[in-house]
Residue frames as qw, qx, qy, qz and C-alpha x, y, z in Angstrom:
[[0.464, 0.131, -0.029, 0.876, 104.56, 87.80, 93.53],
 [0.236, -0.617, -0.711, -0.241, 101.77, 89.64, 94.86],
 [0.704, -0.610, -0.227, 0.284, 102.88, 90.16, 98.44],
 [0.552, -0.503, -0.106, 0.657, 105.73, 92.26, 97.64],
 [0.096, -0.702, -0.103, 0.698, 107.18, 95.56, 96.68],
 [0.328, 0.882, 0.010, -0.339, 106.97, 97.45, 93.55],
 [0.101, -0.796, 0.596, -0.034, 110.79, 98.24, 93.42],
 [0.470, -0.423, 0.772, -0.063, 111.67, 94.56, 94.90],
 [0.767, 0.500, 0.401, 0.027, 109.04, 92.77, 91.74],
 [0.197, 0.935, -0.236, -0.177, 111.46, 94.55, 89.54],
 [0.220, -0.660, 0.716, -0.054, 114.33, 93.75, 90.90],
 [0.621, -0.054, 0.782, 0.010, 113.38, 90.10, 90.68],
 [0.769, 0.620, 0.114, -0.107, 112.24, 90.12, 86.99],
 [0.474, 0.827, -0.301, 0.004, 115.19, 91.59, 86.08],
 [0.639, -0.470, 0.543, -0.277, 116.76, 88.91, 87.67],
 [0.704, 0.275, 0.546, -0.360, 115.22, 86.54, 86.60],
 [0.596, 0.790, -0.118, -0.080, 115.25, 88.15, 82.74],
 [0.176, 0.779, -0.598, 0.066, 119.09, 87.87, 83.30],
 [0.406, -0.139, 0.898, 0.099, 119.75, 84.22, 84.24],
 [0.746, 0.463, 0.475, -0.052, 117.07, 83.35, 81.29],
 [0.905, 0.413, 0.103, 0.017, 119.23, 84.83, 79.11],
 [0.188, -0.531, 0.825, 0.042, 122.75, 83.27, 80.19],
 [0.725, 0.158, 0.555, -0.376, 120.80, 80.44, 79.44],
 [0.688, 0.648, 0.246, -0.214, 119.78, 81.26, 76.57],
 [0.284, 0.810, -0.466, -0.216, 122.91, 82.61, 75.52],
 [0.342, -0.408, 0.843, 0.078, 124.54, 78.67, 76.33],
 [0.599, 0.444, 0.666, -0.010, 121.92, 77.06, 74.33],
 [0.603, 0.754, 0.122, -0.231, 122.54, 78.99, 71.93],
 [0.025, 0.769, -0.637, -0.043, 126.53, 78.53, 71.63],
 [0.572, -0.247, 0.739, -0.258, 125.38, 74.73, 72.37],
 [0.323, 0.008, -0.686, -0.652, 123.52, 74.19, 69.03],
 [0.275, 0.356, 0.804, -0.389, 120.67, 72.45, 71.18],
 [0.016, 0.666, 0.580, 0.469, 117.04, 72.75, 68.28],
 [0.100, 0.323, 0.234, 0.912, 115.68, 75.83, 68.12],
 [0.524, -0.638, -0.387, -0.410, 112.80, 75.31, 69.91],
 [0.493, -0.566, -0.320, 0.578, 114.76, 75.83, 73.41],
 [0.262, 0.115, 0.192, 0.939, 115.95, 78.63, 71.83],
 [0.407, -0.412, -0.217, -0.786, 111.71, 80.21, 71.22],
 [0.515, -0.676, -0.525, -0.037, 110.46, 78.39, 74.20],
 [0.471, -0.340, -0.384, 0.718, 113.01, 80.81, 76.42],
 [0.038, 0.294, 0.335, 0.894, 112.08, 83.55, 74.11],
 [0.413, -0.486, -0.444, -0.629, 108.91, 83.63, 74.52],
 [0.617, -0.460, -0.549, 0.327, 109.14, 82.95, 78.50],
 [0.332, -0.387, -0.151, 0.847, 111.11, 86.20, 78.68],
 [0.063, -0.162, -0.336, -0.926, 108.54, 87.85, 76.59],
 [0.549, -0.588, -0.564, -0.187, 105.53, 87.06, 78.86],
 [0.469, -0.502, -0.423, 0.591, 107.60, 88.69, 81.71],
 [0.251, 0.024, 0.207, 0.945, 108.80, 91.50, 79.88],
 [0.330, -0.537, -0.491, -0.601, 104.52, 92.09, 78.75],
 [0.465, -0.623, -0.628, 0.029, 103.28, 90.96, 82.15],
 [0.717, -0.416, -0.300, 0.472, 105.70, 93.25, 84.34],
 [0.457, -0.219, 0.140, 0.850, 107.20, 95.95, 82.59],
 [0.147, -0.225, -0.397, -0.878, 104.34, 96.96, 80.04],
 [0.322, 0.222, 0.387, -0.835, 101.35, 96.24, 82.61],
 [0.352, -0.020, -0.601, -0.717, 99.71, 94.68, 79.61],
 [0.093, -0.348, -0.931, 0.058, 97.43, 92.53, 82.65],
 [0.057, 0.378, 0.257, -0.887, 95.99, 96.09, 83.06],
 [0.160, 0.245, -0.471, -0.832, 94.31, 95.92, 79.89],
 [0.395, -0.189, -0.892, -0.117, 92.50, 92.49, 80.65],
 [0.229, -0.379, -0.809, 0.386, 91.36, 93.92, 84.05],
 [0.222, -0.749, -0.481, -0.397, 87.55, 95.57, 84.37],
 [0.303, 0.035, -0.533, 0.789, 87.93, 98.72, 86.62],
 [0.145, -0.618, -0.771, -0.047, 84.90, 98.89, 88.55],
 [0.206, -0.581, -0.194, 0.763, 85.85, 102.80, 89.42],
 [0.076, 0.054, 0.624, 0.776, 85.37, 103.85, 85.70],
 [0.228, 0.488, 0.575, -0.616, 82.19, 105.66, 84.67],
 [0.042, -0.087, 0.654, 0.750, 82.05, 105.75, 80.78]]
């Protein structure tokens, strides 16, 4: 997801975020175990971190920094 825009990575998460949970919401109306239930969770909480909060920013050494 590299390759494209800002704006257009967005767009696709929230996508993305929104068929995981229709999903979720059938599995959850389905009785299917719980664990589908946290494994979507937690799928749409790795996008939500990765995308929206930037949280890979925190992991990555900026070599412009002078501290």
């Amino acid at each position: 997801m590299k390759n494209i825009q800002p704006l257009q990575r967005g767009v696709v998460v929230f996508a993305i975020l929104a068929v995981l949970t229709t999903i979720e919401y059938f599995l959850a109306i389905s009785e299917v175990p719980q664990i589908l239930l946290w494994t979507v969770a937690l799928i749409k909480l790795v996008l939500v971190l990765q995308y929206f909060m930037h949280v890979y920013r925190v992991f990555r050494s900026d070599e412009g920094d002078s501290e």
